[in-house]
C-alpha positions as CSV (number, residue, x, y, z in Angstrom):
1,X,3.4,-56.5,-8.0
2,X,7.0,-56.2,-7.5
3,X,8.9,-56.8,-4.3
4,X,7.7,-53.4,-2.6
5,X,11.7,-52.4,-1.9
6,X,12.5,-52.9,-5.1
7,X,9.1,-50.9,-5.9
8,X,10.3,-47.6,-3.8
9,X,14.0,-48.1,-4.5
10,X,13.1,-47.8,-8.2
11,X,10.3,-44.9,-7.9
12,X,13.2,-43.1,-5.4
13,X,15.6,-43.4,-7.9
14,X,14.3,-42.1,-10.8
15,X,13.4,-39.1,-9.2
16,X,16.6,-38.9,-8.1
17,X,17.9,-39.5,-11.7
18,X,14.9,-37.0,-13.1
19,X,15.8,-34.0,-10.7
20,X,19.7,-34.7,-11.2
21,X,19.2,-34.3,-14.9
22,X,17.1,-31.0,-14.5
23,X,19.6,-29.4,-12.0
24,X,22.1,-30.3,-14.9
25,X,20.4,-29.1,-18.2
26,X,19.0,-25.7,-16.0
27,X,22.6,-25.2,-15.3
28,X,23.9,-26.0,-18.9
29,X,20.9,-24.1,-20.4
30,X,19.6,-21.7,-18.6
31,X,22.4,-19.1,-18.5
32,X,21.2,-17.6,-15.0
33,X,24.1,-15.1,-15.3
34,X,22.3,-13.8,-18.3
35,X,19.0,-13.5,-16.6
36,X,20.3,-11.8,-13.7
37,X,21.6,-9.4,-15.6
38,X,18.6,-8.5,-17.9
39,X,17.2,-8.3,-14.7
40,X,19.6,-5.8,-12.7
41,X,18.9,-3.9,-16.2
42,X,15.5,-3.8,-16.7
43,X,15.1,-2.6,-12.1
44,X,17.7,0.2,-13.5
45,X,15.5,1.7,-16.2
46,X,12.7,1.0,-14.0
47,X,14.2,2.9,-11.2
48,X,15.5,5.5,-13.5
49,X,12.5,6.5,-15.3
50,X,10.9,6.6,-12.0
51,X,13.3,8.9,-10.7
52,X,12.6,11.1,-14.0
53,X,9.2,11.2,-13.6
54,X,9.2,12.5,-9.9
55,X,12.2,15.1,-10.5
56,X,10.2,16.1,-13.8
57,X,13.3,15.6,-16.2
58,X,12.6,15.8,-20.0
59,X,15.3,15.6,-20.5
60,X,15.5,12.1,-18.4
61,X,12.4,10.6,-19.2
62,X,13.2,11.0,-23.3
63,X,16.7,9.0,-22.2
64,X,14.8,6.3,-20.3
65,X,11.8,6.1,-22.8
66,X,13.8,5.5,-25.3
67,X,15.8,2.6,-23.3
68,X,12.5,1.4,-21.9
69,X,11.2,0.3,-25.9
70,X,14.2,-2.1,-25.6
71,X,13.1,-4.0,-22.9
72,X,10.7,-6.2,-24.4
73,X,13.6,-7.7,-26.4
74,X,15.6,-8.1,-23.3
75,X,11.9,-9.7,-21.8
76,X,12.0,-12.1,-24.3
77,X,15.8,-13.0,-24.5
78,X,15.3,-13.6,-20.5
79,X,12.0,-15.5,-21.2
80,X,13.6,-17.9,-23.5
81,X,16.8,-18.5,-21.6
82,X,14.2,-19.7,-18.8
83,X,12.0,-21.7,-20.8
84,X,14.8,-23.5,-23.0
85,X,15.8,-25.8,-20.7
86,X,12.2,-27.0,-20.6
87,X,12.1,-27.8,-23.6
88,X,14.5,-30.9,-22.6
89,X,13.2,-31.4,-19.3
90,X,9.3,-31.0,-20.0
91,X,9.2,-34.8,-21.8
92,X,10.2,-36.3,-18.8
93,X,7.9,-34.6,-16.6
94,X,4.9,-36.7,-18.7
95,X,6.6,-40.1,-19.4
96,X,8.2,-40.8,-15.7
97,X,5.0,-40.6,-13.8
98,X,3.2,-42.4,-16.7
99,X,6.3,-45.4,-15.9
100,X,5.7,-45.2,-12.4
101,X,2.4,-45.4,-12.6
102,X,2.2,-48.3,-14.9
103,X,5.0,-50.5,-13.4
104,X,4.0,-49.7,-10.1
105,X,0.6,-49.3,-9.6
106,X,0.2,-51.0,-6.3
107,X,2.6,-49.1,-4.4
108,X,1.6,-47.5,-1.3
109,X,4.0,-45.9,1.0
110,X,2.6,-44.8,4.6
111,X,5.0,-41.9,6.0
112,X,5.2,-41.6,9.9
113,X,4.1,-38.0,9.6
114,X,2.4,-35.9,7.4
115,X,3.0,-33.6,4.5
116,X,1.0,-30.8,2.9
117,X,-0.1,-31.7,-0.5
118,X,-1.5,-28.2,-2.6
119,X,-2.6,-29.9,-5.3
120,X,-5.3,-32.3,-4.5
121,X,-8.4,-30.6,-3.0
122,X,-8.5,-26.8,-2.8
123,X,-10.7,-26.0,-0.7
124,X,-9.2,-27.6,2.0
125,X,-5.9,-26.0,1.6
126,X,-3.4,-27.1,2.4
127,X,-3.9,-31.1,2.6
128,X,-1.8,-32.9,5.3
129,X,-1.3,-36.5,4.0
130,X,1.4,-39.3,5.0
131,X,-0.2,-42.5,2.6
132,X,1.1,-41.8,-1.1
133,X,0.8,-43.9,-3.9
134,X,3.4,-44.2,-6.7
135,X,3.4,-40.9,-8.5
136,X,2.9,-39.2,-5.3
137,X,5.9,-40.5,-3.8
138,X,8.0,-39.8,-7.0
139,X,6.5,-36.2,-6.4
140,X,7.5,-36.2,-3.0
141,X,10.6,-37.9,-3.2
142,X,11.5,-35.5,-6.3
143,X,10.9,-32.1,-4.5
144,X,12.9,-33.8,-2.0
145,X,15.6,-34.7,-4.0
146,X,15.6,-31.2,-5.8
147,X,15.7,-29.2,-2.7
148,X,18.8,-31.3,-1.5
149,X,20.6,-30.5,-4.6
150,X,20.4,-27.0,-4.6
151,X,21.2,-26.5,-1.3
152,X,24.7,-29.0,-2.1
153,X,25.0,-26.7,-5.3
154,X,24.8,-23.5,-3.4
155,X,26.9,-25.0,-0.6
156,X,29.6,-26.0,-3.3
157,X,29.9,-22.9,-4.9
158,X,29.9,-21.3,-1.5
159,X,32.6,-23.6,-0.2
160,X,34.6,-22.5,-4.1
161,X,34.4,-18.8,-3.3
162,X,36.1,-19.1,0.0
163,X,39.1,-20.9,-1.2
């Protein structure tokens, strides 16, 4: 087994590495612009045809019909700009926990306090745990690591807008 530093330095840092490089691609990929705008579009036919229907507009609902047999293309067009960065990221998702687990297989990591886990037993939800193994710590230090990200992102751009 290697030196058990070495061991969580190494699981730590590729999910570091693993959630940098999703942040990056999502961003590069993803077009959220684009999404939120399908989006704001789709909650304005919605709304309009809504508002049609109550104020019984024929006139109206034939307008917002009409707009609303468009919106499975824009549906898709947002589905796809979601999903396409997956498509990079996904392969990752399988072959780093497979690494960890290999390379690291006896490392155990006992946290002073304990964290929820939803995945391992549901009825018993949620689990409280503070002993993970190596792919649970990449897990753990991964959500970690995204979580911090975003908020540094969001921060950033914040920080952009006000100057």
């Amino acid at each position: 087994m290697p030196d058990p530093t070495l061991a969580f330095a190494a699981i730590t840092g590729m999910s570091i590495l693993y959630s940098a490089l999703s942040l990056i691609i999502t961003q590069k990929y993803g077009n959220k612009q684009r999404v939120k705008e399908i989006q704001a579009r789709i909650n304005s036919v919605s709304k309009g045809y809504s508002d049609a229907l109550k104020r019984n507009d024929k006139a109206d609902l034939a307008k917002y019909e009409a707009e609303h047999a468009r919106l499975p293309e824009l549906l898709k067009e947002s589905m796809f700009l979601q999903f396409k960065p997956l498509l990079i990221t996904l392969p990752f998702l399988f072959i780093l926990p497979w690494v960890v687990r290999t390379y690291f297989q006896d490392f155990v990591i006992t946290l002073p306090f304990s964290l929820p886990v939803f995945i391992q037993h549901f009825e018993h939800f949620p689990n409280w745990r503070n002993v993970f193994g190596p792919v649970g710590w990449f897990w753990v230090s991964f959500i970690f690591a995204s979580l911090s990200a975003s908020l540094l992102t969001q921060t950033y751009k914040k920080l952009q807008g006000k100057k």
